[in-house]
Structure formats: structure tokens, C-alpha cells
N, C-alpha and C positions, 0 to 999 in steps of 0.2 A: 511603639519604639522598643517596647520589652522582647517584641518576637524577633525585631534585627539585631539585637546587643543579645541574644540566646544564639539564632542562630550564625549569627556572626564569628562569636565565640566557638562555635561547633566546629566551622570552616577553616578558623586561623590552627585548632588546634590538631582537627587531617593533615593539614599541609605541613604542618610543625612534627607530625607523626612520621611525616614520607623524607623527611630529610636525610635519614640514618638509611635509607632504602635502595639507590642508585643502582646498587646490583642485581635489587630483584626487579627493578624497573628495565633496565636492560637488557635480560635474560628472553631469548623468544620462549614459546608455548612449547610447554614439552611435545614432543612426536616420538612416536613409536616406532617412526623407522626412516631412513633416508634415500631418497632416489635419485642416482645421478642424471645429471642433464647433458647429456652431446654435444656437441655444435657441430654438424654438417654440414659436407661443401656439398650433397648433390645437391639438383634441381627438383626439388620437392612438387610435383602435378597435382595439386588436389582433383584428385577424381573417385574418390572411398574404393581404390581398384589395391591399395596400399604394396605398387609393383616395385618401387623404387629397393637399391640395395641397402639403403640406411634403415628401412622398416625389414627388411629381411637378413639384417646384420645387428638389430636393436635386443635388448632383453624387455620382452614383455612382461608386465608384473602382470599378477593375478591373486589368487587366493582372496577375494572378494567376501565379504564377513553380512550375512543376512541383516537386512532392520526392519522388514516387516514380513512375513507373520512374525517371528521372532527373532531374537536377536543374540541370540545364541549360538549358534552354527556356522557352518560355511552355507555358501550360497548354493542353490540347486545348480540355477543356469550360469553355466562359466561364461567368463567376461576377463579380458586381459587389453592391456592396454601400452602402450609406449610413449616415450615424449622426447624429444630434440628441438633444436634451434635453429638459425645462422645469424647474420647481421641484421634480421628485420621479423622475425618474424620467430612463435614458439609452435610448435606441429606437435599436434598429438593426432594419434592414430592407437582407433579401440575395436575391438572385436568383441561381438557378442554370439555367443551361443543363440542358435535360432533353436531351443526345444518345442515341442509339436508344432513344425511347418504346415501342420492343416490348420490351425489355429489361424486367422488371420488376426495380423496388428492393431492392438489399441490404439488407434487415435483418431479425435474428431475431425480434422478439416487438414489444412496444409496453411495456416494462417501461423503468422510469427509470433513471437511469444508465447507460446501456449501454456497450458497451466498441467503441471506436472502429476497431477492429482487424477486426471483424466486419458495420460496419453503415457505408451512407448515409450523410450527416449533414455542416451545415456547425457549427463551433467557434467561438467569438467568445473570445480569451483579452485581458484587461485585465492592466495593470501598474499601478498606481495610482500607487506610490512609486518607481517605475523604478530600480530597488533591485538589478534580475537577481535576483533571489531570489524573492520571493511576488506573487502574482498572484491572478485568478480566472477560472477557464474557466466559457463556460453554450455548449450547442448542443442543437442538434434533430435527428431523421432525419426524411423527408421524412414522414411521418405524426405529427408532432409527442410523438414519446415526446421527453424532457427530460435533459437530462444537464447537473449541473453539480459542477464541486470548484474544491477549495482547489490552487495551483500553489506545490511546498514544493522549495525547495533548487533554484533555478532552473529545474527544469521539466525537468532532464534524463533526470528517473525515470518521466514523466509527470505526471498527476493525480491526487490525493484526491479521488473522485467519496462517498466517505462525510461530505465537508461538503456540508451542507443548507441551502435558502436559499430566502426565499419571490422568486419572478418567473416574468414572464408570458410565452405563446409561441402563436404558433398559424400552422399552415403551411398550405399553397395549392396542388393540384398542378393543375396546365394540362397541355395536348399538347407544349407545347416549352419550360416550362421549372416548377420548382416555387419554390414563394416562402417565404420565411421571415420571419414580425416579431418580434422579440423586445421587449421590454421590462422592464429589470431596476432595482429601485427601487434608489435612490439610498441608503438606508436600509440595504439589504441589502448595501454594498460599505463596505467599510475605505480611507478614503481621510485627506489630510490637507487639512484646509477651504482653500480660497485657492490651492493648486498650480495653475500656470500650464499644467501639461503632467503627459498617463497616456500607456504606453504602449499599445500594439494591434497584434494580428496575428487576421487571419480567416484559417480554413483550412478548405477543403473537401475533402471523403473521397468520392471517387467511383467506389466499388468496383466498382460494374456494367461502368462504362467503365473501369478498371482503371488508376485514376488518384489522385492525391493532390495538391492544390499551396498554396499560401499565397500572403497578399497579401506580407509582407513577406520574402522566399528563405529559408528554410530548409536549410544542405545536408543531404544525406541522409541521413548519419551521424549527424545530432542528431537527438533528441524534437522532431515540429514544435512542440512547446510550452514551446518553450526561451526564456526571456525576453529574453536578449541578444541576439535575433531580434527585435525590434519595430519598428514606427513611432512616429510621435508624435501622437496629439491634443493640437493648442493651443486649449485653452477660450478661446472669444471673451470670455466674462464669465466669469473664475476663481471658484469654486464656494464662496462666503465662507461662506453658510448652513451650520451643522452641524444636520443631521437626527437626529430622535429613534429610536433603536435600541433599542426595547423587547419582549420577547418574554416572555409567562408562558405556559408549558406544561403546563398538572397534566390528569393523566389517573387513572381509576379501572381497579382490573385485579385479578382474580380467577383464579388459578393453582387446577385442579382435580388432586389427585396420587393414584395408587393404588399401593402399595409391591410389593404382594404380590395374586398371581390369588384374586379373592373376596373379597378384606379391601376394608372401606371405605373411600370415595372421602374423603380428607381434604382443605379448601379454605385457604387462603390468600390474604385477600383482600389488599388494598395500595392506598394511597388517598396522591400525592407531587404533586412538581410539578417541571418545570425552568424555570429560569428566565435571561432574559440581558436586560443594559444598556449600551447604549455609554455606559462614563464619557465618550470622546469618540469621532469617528467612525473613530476604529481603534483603538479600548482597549475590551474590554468584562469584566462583570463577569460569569459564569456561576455560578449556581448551583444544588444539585439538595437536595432533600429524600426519601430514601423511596423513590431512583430506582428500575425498573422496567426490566428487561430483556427482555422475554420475548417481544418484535418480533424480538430478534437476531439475523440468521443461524446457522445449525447450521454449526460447524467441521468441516471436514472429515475424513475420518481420515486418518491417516498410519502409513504401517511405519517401527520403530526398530530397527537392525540394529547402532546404536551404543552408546556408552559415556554417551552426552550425550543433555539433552532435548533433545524438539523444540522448535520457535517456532513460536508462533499467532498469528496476527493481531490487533488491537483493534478490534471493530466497533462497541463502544457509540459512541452519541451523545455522551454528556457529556463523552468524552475527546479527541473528533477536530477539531473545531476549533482551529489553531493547535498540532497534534498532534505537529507538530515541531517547535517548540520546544524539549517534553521531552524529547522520544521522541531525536532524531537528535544525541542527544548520545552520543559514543563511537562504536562500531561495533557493529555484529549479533550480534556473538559477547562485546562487552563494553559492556554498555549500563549507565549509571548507575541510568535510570531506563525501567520498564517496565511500563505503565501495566497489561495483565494481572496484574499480582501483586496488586490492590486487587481486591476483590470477589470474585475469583476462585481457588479453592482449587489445587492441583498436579495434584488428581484430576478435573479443571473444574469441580466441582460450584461451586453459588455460593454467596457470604459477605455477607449483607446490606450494602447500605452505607446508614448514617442519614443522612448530608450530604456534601455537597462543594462547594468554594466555590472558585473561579479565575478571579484577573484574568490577558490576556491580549492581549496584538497591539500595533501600534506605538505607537510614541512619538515623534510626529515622522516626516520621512525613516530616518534614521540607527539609532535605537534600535529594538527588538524589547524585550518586558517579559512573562515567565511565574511567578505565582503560584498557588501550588495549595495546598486543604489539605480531607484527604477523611475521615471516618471510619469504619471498620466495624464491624458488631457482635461480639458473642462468636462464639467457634467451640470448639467441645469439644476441639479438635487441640493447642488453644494455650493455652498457663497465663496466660489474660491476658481481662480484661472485654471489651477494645477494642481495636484497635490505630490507632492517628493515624498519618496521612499526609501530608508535607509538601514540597515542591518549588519552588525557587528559581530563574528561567533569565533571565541577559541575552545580549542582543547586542549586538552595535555595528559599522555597516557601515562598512568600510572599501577603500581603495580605490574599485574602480568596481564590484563585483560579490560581492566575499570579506567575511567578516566574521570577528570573534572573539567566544567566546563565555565566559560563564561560568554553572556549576549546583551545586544545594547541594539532598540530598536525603535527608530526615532520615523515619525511623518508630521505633515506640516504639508498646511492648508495653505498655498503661494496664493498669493493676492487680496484674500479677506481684510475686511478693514483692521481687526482686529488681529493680534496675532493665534493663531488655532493651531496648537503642535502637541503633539502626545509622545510620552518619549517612557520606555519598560526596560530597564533593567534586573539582568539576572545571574546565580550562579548558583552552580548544582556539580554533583557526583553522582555519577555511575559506577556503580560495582558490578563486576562476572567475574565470579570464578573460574580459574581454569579447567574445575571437573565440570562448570555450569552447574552446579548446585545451587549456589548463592545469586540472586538476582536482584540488585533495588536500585535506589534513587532516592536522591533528595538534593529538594532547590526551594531557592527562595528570588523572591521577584517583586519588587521597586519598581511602581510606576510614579511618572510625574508630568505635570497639564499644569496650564496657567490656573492659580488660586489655591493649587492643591498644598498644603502644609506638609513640610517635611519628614514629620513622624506618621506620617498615615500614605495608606496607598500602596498595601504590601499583599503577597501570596505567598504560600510556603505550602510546601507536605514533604511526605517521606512515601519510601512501597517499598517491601521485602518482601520476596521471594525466596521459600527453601523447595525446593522438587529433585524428589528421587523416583526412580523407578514406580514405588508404590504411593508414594505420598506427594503431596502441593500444601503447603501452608505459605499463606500472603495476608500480610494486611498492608492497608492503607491509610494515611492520613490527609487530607486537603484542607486549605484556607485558604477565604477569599475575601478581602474588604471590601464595602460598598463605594471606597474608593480609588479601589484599584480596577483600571480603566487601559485594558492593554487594544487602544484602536483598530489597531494592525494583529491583532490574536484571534483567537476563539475562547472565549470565556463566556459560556452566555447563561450559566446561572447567576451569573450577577445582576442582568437585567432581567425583569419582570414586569410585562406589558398590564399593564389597568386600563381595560375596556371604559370601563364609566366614567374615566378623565379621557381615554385616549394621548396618555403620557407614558411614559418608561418609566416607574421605580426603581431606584437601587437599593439592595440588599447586601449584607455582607452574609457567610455560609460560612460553616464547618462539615467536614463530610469524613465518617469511619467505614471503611469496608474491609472486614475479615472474609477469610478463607480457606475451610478446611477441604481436602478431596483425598481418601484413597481409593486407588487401584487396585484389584485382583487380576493376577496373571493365572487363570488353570491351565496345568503342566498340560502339553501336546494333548489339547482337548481339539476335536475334529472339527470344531462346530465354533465353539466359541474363544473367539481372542480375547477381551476383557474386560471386565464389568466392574463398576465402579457406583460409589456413591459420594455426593459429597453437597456443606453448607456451607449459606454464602447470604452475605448481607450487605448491604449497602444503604448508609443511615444521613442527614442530611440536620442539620440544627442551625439555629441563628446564633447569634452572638451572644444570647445567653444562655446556651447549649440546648436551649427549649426546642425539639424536635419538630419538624418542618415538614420533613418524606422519608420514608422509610423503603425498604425492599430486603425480603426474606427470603429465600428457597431454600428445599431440599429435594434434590435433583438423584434420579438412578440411573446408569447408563449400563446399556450391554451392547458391545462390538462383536459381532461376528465374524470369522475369517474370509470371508466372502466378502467384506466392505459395508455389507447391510446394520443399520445401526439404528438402536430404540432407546428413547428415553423417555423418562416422564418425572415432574416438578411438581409439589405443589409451593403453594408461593402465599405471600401476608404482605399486602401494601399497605402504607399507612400517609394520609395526606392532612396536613393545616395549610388550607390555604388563606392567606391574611390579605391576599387581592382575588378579585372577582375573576372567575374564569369559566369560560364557556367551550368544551372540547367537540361542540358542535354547537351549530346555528339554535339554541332553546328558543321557543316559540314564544313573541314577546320581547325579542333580548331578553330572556333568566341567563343568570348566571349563579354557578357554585361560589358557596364563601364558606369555611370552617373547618370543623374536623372532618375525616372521613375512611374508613377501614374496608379494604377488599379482598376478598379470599380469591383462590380459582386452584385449578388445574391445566396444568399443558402437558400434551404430549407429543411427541414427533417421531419422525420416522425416514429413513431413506436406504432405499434398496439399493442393491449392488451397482456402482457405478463402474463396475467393465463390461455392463450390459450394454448392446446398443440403444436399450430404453432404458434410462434413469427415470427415477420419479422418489422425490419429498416431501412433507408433507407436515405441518401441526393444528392439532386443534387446541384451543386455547377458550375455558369455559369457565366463570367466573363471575363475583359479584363485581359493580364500579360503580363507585361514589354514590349516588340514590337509584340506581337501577341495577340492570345484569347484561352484560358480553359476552358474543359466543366472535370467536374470532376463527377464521380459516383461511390457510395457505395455502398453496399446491403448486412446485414447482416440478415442471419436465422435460429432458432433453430428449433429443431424440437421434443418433448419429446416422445417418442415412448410408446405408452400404455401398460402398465404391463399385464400380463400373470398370469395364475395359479389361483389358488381357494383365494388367496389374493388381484391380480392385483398389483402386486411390481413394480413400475417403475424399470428398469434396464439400458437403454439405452438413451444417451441424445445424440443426432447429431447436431452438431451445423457449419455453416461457412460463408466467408465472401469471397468479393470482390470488389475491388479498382481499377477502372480502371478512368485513366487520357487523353485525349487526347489534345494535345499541338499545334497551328497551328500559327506556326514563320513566314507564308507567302513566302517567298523568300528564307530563311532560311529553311522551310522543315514545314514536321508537324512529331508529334513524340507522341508514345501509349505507356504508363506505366501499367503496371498491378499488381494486389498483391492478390492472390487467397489462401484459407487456407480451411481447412476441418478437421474436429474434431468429433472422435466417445469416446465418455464414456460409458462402458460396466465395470454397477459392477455385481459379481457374491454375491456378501455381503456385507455387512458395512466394510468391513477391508479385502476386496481382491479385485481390478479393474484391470481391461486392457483399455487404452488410446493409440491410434491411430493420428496422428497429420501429415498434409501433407502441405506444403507450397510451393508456388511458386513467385518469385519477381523476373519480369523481368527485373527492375532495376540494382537490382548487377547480374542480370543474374544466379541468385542459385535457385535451387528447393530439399529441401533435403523431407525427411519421418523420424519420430520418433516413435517408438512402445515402449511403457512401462508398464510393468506389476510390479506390485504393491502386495505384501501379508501381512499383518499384523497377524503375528502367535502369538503374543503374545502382549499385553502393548505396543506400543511404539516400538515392532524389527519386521524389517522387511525386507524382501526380496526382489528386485530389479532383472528385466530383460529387458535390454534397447536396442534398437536395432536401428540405425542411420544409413541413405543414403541422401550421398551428389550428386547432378549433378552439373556441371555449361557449361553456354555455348559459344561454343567458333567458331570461321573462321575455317572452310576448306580450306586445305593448297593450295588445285588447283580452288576453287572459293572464293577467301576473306568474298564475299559478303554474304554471306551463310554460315548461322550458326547453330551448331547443339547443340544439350545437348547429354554431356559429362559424363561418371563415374568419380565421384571427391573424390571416397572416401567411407569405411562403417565404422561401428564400431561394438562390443556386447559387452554389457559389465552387468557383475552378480557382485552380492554385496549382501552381506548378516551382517546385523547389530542386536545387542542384547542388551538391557536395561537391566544391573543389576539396 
């Protein structure tokens, strides 16, 4: 109870700070400059030809400010850009300097979304509520493949390219320069009617020429999609109309499954819809019936060498919009709410969900508003018909960039005899500064279950962040009671599996993690962009601070201007383990119990990624707990050079390999492997086929995933997924001897439509 009457106290006395405040809350993000907005009557033709008289009557801005190699200058390759309106729709139209046209264009394939880090391409990022916090990015690469997301927690982590959004695009290439028009409806943007002023930054990625810059400076140490980077548009005629934000989705989808080699193909067909409404032009109402997963990407595998799960990712649709609202309450390792837990079993298989309904997005400037409530069907695992899904999230911006939050996340097990409901409560502050110097957080978080007593059942931490140019200083603080039980989260150093009962222990934790790092910039060095060193630890205790796990490095890095990047770590683990654990099958069932200290070295490495061959790499050599680890990596892409009287990239192959070997001495030695392979084949900006093969000899699985992809229209599209499972197992007349097994296929067609 001592930690909630502290931090309680801490809370009441922020908000009792921010009262005298109103003007600085008010106030948008300073910008550096303003750019007026148009409204045009022509007929704007997206065709990147940019003939129309309002692009040839427009003032293009320019002067475009380098952010990689450096961030000091004007850009080499010019880049100018223009923007107008009408009653539906904002049009930007960019021109890029095409320098050395022998060069041909970075980029890998023609697939949507792509990852900016690899490819060509100019950004257009809006700020609507100039809020530093949420935004929308939409861009092109010069062959008009499309990327666009959601910009969450001011843009310093990047973008959510998994928000999806219907607008228009179509590029131009010339001998000296390529053109871009965009057009993204007004419809499709969260904004608040009548704002006099959105923020803006265009960025272009000029990988060939080995260049990056922005209209509005970016230094180089920031995400260029950092929104306390912008300018200003001031709407000549502020934007009073609210537009209609309607979307119904239902799509038809037939899952073909085969259990067992020879046994009959059994069908599950599935017939839903999703849907969404802007109550106003930044609130909408979502909801799904019947939803349908089986577009999803295939998760990757991963090796667990630990005590703890791993973390997957959320890639449905119906979660990612305004994803962080829910999501980015607490931290990684203690999340209230984790939107994998609904639908999705431990073992991933899936859990029907009948509905889900979520209001979502501003309120105003100032407010953020998240409603959620989902349900799923029975599951044999669980003494219960149904389990209901509920979720409660505000914000409120404060200051010029920070805000404070509050969440409430309640499920409950429908039909069990007894009542079974877990319910987390939390509230936390985010800080950013306007220059992004200043970074942190701090929450605390109330859980409560049937029996639980009302002083117990808490998490708290705090994280600061100071980063300039040359320096990063962060520390961190976390708690976790062994009675705090957020069902619906991810928390999962509080549970701790015991082999030799075959039960879950709970624990409660304490966790300090400091962080020093500086940078060196040498001035217009030809070779090398910047090298840096820097300490980091990461320390774990029980309740009576008696150390548990530890993690030490001292890490060197040297960036070259080339992309190609070295680093090497050595590192000091330190483990008490006070339950039995086995990070592999010990011969016998052995298991580790007690103290235990490991040294090692790691090093890595990856060469230029605007080669057509990438390649990465670490080895990682070390003592572990009564034996020694050699660990090796090796990932490579491969961009396969385009064809035809264009040279289109079409093909990107990429994959990877983890191999472990473990030498317990007397105990045995033991080889882990984790091998993947990955082919992307677009036939167009809006039809691929994706190939994906995995193997982890760990859980002993190796399945195949084929997915073809058609975009016939805005936003519907066509799905054809095709899945093989093996796994491996004894031979009934030799134990020792193990073979890979049929575990399983699937096909499954779905076809969805955007009204």
C-alpha cells in the first residue's frame, strides 16, 4: 500500500502542477516555417505527369536540409515539393532530382509497405492535431509501390506501416528527375474540423545517391518522422466540413485443413464482415463480426534459451488502428493490456472471436479516447463458454508534446461455475520534449481477481531518457508483485515454470537498468560516419533486493558512410536460479538450480545495405552456466535485378540462420538451429506471391507458408494461403532416431471488399 499512497501522491501533485499551465498546453509545437495551403477547383488526374495548371501555377518549396550522412548542410539531390486541396481530398505533388540516371533505383520488390531503410522513396508525414505525438505517414518509391502508417508516440520508434488506408498515387520517371502525385482523401485522415493549422515534413530517401534529407531539419539522431520536426500548413479556408468516414468490409473465406496424411480434407467455411464509422472526423467506431484471419502473416520462429515467453507481434487488422493507445500502456515486459491474448491460444493456434466492437481516436486537440469490448468462443482448455474482453484507455495532452494516461482492462471467463474475472488497472505520464531531448514515463498498475486483497497486486516503474547529438543517458526502474496478474497483458517474469512440480510459481521482481552511450561525429571524414561506445546493464532482484539476473555490456560501434556497420560487446551474466531449469532436454531430466556467472564476447557486423547483396552477421562466444556457447547468425538478402525495358525489381529473397552449439561437458553437448527462407515475388504494386519456409529444431517444427495476395480494388482483396506443418518425432522401434513427421496442411481463400 506504501507504493500507491507514494505514488499516488506523485500523480495528484503533476496534475495539481499543470493547472496554472493552460497556455502552454494549448500552444502548437513550434515550426520553423509556414506553408500555405490552396484549395483548387481544377481536376486534379493523378497520373505523376503533374500537367495540370494548379501544379504549374503552385510555389514549390525546396531547400531540403540533409539527415544522413550529415546533418548539416543542404541536400546534394534537389527535391521540391507542392500541396493544395479541394472539398475531398489533399494533393501533394514532389519532384525529385534523378542525380546519376545510370545508377539504377534502390528498391527491393514492388510490395506495399516497404521498409524505408532499404528502398528509394519520398515520405509525406502530416500532424493534423500538432500534438507531437500522432500523425500519418503515406510515400512512394519511385515505381509507385505505396507505403503508408499510423505515426504513434511521436514518431520516435518510427511507423506503424500495418495501418491501412484507402489514397491515391502514381509516379513519373524522366532522365533527370522522377515525379510523384499523391492524393490522399480527406476522409481517410483524422483530423479536427475548423483547425487553422497540421503540421508537415517531406523526406526523401536517396539511397543510390547515399543520401537522406527533409524539408523541415531533422538531426540525425532522431527518427526523421519525429513530429516535434515539422512545419506548419496554414489552411487558407480552415477545413469546417466533417466528412463521412464509412467503411463496411465483409469478406467470404473457406479454410481447407488436413490433420493427419490420408485422413480427409475437413472445410471450414466463415462468412463476417468489419466494419468502421467516424462518429466524428477523429473518433471512429470499429467493429468486426466473425473476423477472419488467414491473410495474416506467419510469425516467425524464434529460439527460447530462457525462463520467460517470448513476444509476438500483433498483425490483425482489427487491432492496429490506434494500436497504441492500448498497447503502449506500461512497458514490454509489463503490459496491462496485450492484444495477442484474445483469439490467440499460448500454443498460437487460434480461438474464434464472434465480435468486437471499439470506439477510438481523438477528442478534440487535447483528448485521445479507447473503447474496446471483444468476445470469444469456447475453447476445450478453459472451464468456461466464452470469455469477454474489455478495455478502457484515456489520454490527455499535456504540456506541448507529453501526455498522461489512464486504462482499465477487465475479462471474465462466461459460464464457469465459479466467477473467473481479472480486472488491471493503471495510470502513467509520458514526457517529450519539444526539442526531444527529454524522454520517459512512469505508471503504476492495480490489478484485482477474486481473493486478491486490496493492498497488494501492484506494478510501478519510471524510464528517462536525455539524448543529444553525442550523448544517451536512460535509466530505468520496474516492479512487479507476485500478485499482480494482468491476464489480458504480458508480464511474464512473474511467472516461473518448476519442471519437478510441473506448476507455475509466482514471484514478485524488482528490475534497475542504467545507460550510458556516447557518440563521436569525425568532421567530413570520407570513410567513416560514427563511432561510439557505450554501458548498459540490466539488473533483476526479488523483494528483498537479493539479485536474481543480472546483464552487463560494454559495447563499441563504428558506422561507416557506406551503411556497413561493426560492433563488438563484451558482456557479464549473472543468474540465482531458485527453481529448477533446463534450457535444454539434460540427459536424465538434470536440471540447473543456484548461482551461476557468464562471461562472453559478441560481435556483428553488416555490410552495405544498398548493395544488391546484403549480408549480417554475429558470433557470439562465451561461458553458460556449467558449460560454454558458441552462438552463430547469418542473415542475407538478396535483391534480384529487375528485367524488361524498365528493370522493375520484382523479386527480393531474403534468409537467415541461428545456429547454437552448447557444450555441458559431462552433461552432453547440444545444436540448436533456426533456418528461414523467404521469396517476395510482386507481379505489381497491388498483386504478390510470398513463399516463407521455416525450420526450429528446437520445438522440432518446420512448416511452409505460400501466400498470394491480389489487390483488385482500394483496399479488397484476395487471399490464397497455403500452410505445411512437420514436426519430429521417435521411431517406435528405434527411440533414438528421429524423423520429420506430416503434422498437418491447410488452404485457405478469402475474399474481402471495401465499400
Amino acid at each position: 500500500m506504501r507504493y500507491w499512497n507514494f505514488f499516488s501522491a506523485v500523480l495528484i501533485g503533476l496534475l495539481g502542477s499543470l493547472k496554472g499551465q493552460t497556455t502552454a498546453i494549448k500552444q502548437p509545437l513550434k515550426a520553423f516555417q509556414s506553408l500555405e495551403i490552396d484549395r483548387t477547383s481544377d481536376k486534379i488526374v493523378i497520373d505523376g505527369n503533374l500537367s495540370e495548371s494548379t501544379w504549374k501555377n503552385a510555389h514549390f518549396y525546396g531547400n531540403f536540409r540533409q539527415y544522413y550522412p550529415y546533418d548539416t548542410s543542404a541536400s546534394v539531390s534537389k527535391t521540391e515539393f507542392a500541396i493544395c486541396h479541394d472539398d475531398k481530398f489533399v494533393y501533394v505533388a514532389i519532384v525529385c532530382d534523378n542525380r546519376n540516371p545510370e545508377k539504377p533505383f534502390i528498391v527491393n520488390n514492388l510490395k506495399r509497405d516497404f521498409s524505408v531503410t532499404a528502398h528509394d522513396a519520398v515520405i509525406v508525414s502530416l500532424s493534423p492535431f500538432l500534438d507531437g505525438q500522432n500523425g500519418f505517414s503515406f510515400g512512394v518509391s519511385p515505381y509507385n509501390a505505396q507505403r503508408e502508417g499510423a505515426i504513434e508516440n511521436g514518431g520516435g520508434f518510427g511507423v506503424s506501416t500495418a495501418w491501412d488506408q484507402v489514397w491515391f498515387s502514381e509516379t513519373h520517371i524522366a532522365d533527370s528527375a522522377w515525379y510523384a502525385e499523391l492524393a490522399i482523401p480527406l476522409a481517410s485522415i483524422r483530423f479536427v474540423p475548423g483547425a487553422k493549422n497540421w503540421g508537415i515534413n517531406v523526406s526523401r530517401i536517396d539511397l543510390k545517391n547515399n543520401e537522406i534529407s527533409n524539408y523541415h531539419r531533422v538531426p540525425r539522431n532522431f527518427n526523421f518522422s519525429t513530429l516535434v520536426f515539422v512545419d506548419t500548413i496554414v489552411w487558407k479556408q480552415p477545413l469546417n466540413k466533417s466528412f463521412f468516414n464509412g467503411v463496411f468490409l465483409p469478406y467470404i473465406s473457406n479454410n481447407s485443413i488436413q490433420e493427419t496424411s490420408g485422413s480427409k480434407w475437413g472445410q471450414q467455411p466463415r462468412i463476417g464482415f468489419d466494419t468502421k464509422l467516424g462518429i466524428t472526423q477523429s473518433l471512429n467506431l470499429d467493429a468486426t463480426l466473425n473476423p477472419d484471419f488467414a491473410q495474416v502473416d506467419v510469425d516467425q520462429q524464434q529460439v527460447n534459451l530462457t525462463r520467460f515467453n517470448l513476444f509476438f507481434p500483433e498483425r490483425r487488422q482489427f487491432f492496429i488502428e490506434n494500436s497504441d493507445l492500448f498497447a503502449n500502456f506500461g512497458f514490454r515486459q509489463i503490459r496491462p493490456f496485450f492484444s495477442r491474448r484474445i483469439g490467440l491460444a499460448p500454443d498460437r493456434t487460434n480461438i474464434p472471436i464472434q465480435y468486437g466492437v471499439r470506439l477510438s481516436g481523438k477528442y478534440g486537440n487535447d483528448w485521445r479516447l479507447g473503447l474496446m469490448n471483444v468476445s470469444t468462443q469456447a475453447r476445450g482448455l478453459l472451464n468456461a463458454t466464452h470469455i469477454n474482453y474489455s478495455v478502457l484507455a484515456l489520454q490527455r495532452k499535456v504540456l506541448q508534446a507529453s501526455n498522461i494516461g489512464f486504462i482499465a482492462v477487465h475479462d471474465e471467463r462466461l459460464g464457469s461455475e465459479n466467477r473467473d474475472f481479472n480486472t488491471v488497472l493503471g495510470a502513467e505520464f509520458n514526457l517529450l520534449t519539444p526539442d526531444n531531448r527529454w524522454a520517459g514515463k512512469a505508471f503504476i498498475q492495480k490489478s484485482h481477481y477474486q481473493g486478491l486483497p486490496a493492498n497488494t497486486g501492484f506494478a510501478h516503474a519510471t524510464w528517462l531518457l536525455y539524448k543529444t547529438l553525442d550523448w544517451s543517458i536512460m535509466w530505468n526502474h520496474e516492479y512487479a508483485s507476485r500478485q499482480f496478474n494482468a491476464r489480458t497483458g504480458f508480464v511474464p517474469r512473474v511467472d516461473n515454470f518448476n519442471p519437478a512440480t510441473g506448476k507455475v510459481v509466482k514471484w514478485d521482481y524488482w528490475r534497475l537498468e542504467p545507460m550510458v552511450k556516447r557518440v563521436f561525429y569525425p568532421s567530413k571524414n570520407k570513410y567513416i560516419n560514427n563511432y561510439a561506445l557505450d554501458v548498459y546493464n540490466s539488473s533483476y532482484y526479488d523483494s528483498a533486493w537479493v539479485p536474481t539476473e543480472s546483464y552487463s555490456d560494454l559495447k563499441g560501434e563504428l558506422n561507416f558512410q557506406n551503411s556497413t556497420r561493426y560492433t563488438l560487446a563484451i558482456y557479464h551474466q549473472y543468474f540465482r536460479l531458485f527453481l529448477p531449469f533446463a534450457p535444454v532436454n539434460l540427459p536424465g531430466g538434470g536440471f540447473l538450480l543456484g548461482h551461476y556467472q557468464t562471461y562472453g564476447t559478441t560481435f556483428t557486423c553488416s555490410t552495405n545495405n544498398r548493395k544488391p547483396l546484403a549480408l549480417s552477421g554475429s558470433l557470439d562466444v562465451g561461458s553458460y552456466f556449467i558449460g560454454q556457447k558458441q552462438e552463430y547468425v547469418a542473415d542475407v538478402s538478396w535483391r534480384v535485378p529487375g528485367w524488361g525495358q524498365r528493370k522493375v525489381p520484382r523479386l527480393f529473397i531474403s534468409g537467415n540462420i541461428r545456429h547454437i552449439d552448447i557444450n555441458f561437458g559431462d552433461s552432453g553437448t547440444y545444436a540448436i538451429d533456426l533456418i528461414g527462407l523467404k521469396a517476395d515475388y510482386s507481379f505489381s504494386t497491388t498483386t504478390y506471391l510470398i513463399g516463407y519456409w521455416q525450420l526450429n529444431a528446437q520445438n522440432k517444427l518446420m512448416n511452409i507458408n505460400v501466400r498470394f495476395q491480389w489487390r483488385y480494388r482500394p483496399m479488397s482483396d484476395i487471399f490464397i494461403v497455403y500452410a505445411q506443418n512437420w514436426d519430429q518425432t521417435a521411431l517406435q522401434l528405434k527411440p533414438q532416431t528421429e524423423v520429420w513427421g506430416f503434422a498437418g496442411r491447410s488452404l485457405a481463400l478469402k475474399m474481402a471488399y471495401w465499400f
